[in-house]
N, C-alpha and C positions, 0 to 999 in steps of 0.2 A: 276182688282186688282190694290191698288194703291201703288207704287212705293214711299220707303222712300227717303225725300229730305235732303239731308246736307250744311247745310250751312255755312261758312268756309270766313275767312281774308286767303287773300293768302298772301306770304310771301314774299319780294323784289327780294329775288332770284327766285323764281318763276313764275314771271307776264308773262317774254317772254314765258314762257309752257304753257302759257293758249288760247294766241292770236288766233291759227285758230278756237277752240272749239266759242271764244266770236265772233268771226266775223259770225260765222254760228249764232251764237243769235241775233246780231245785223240784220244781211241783213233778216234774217226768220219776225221780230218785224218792218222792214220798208217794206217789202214785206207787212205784216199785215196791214199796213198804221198809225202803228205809229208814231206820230211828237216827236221826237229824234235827231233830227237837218240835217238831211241827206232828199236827193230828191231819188226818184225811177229815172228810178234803180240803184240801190246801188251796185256796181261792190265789186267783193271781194276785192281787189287791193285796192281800197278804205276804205271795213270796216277794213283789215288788218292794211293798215297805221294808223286809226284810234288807234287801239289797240295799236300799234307797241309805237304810243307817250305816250297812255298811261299805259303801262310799264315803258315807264322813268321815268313818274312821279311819280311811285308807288316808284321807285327803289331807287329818290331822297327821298321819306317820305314826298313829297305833295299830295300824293290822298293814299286812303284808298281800298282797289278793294275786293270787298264780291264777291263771287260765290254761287252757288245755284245748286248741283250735285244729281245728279240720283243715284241708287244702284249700275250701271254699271260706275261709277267716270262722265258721261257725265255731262257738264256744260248746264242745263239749263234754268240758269235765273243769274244776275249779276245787282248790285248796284255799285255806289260808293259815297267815302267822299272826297270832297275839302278839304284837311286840311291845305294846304298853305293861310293865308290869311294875310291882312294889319297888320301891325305893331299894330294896334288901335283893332283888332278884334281879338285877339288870341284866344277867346273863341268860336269863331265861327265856324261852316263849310256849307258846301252845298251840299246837297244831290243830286247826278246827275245820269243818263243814268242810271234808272229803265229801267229794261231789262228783259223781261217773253218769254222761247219761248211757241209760240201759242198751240204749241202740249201740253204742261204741266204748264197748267194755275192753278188751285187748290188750293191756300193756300204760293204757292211759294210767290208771290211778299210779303205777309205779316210775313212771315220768311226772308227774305229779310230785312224788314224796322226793325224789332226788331230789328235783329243782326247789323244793322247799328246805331240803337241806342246804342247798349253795346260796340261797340266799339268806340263811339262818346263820351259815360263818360271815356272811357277808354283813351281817348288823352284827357281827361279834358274839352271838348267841352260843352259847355251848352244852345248853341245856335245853332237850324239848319233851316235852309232854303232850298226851292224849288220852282220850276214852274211845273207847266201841262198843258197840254192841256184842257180848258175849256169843260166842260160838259164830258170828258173821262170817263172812270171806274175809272181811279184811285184818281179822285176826291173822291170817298167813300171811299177806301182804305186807305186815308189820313185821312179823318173824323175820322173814326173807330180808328186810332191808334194814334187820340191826336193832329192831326195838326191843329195848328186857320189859318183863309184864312184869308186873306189881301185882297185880291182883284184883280180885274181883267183888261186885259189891252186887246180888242177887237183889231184883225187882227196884232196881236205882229209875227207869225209866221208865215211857209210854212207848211201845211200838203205834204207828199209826192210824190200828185199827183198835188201840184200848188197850191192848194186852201189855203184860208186865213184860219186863226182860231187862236180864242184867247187864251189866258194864263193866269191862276190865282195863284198867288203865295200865298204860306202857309207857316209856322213857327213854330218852337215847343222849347220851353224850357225843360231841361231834368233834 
């Protein structure tokens, strides 16, 4: 049976309630061997800090923080919007740390990328940008929901375990 997903802007006072739920998504998706900017292993201490800064940001109204909840309210899967940007880009953001956990792959990541799109018209934004990991899943997942690729930049990263691996950055006007 499959379990309904909700997908939700969390709210500035909110962000710190979320933190141990996302670091359980984070270290489960680098366990996975997602390239997410983090090496194995990925200590809690670490995805928490991780969180913990991005709360402030959420709280200043520079990032955007989407979550992706089970029936049972568990968090799992999370996006977010860069919406702090240069003086010169105000219309811009950047889509960051797609976040699936493994157990509940299904459909999530791309209820994820809509709802970051309605809330990306929702701050006026009309330009968004991202990277991935070259040749990943979620290269399709991008395709499928409108994103044009730019292009690729061979051994840009760390996969997890050490190894190189490139990165192709995508774009979407809204």
């Amino acid at each position: 049976m499959t379990q309904a997903i909700r997908v939700r802007r969390v709210a500035a006072h909110e962000a710190a309630q979320c933190i141990d739920d996302l670091a359980d998504v984070l270290i489960d998706c680098v366990d996975g061997g997602a390239s997410v900017s983090f090496m194995q292993p990925l200590t809690r201490e670490r995805a928490v800090a991780f969180w913990q800064m991005i709360a402030g940001d959420v709280e200043r109204g520079e990032r955007a923080l989407l979550i992706a909840e089970d029936s049972d309210g568990r968090i799992v899967g999370t996006v977010q919007l860069v919406l702090a940007q240069p003086d010169n880009q105000p219309h811009r953001a950047d889509v960051a740390k797609m976040l699936v956990h493994r157990a509940r792959r299904r459909g999530v990541a791309q209820q994820l990328m809509a709802a970051a799109d309605a809330v990306a018209r929702d701050e006026s934004k009309t330009v968004l940008v991202l990277d991935t990991v070259t040749g990943g899943d979620a290269e399709r997942l991008y395709a499928r929901a409108g994103w044009q690729r730019v292009g690729e930049v061979p051994k840009y990263a760390l996969m997890p375990d050490g190894s190189f691996c490139g990165t192709t950055f995508y774009y979407k006007h809204l």
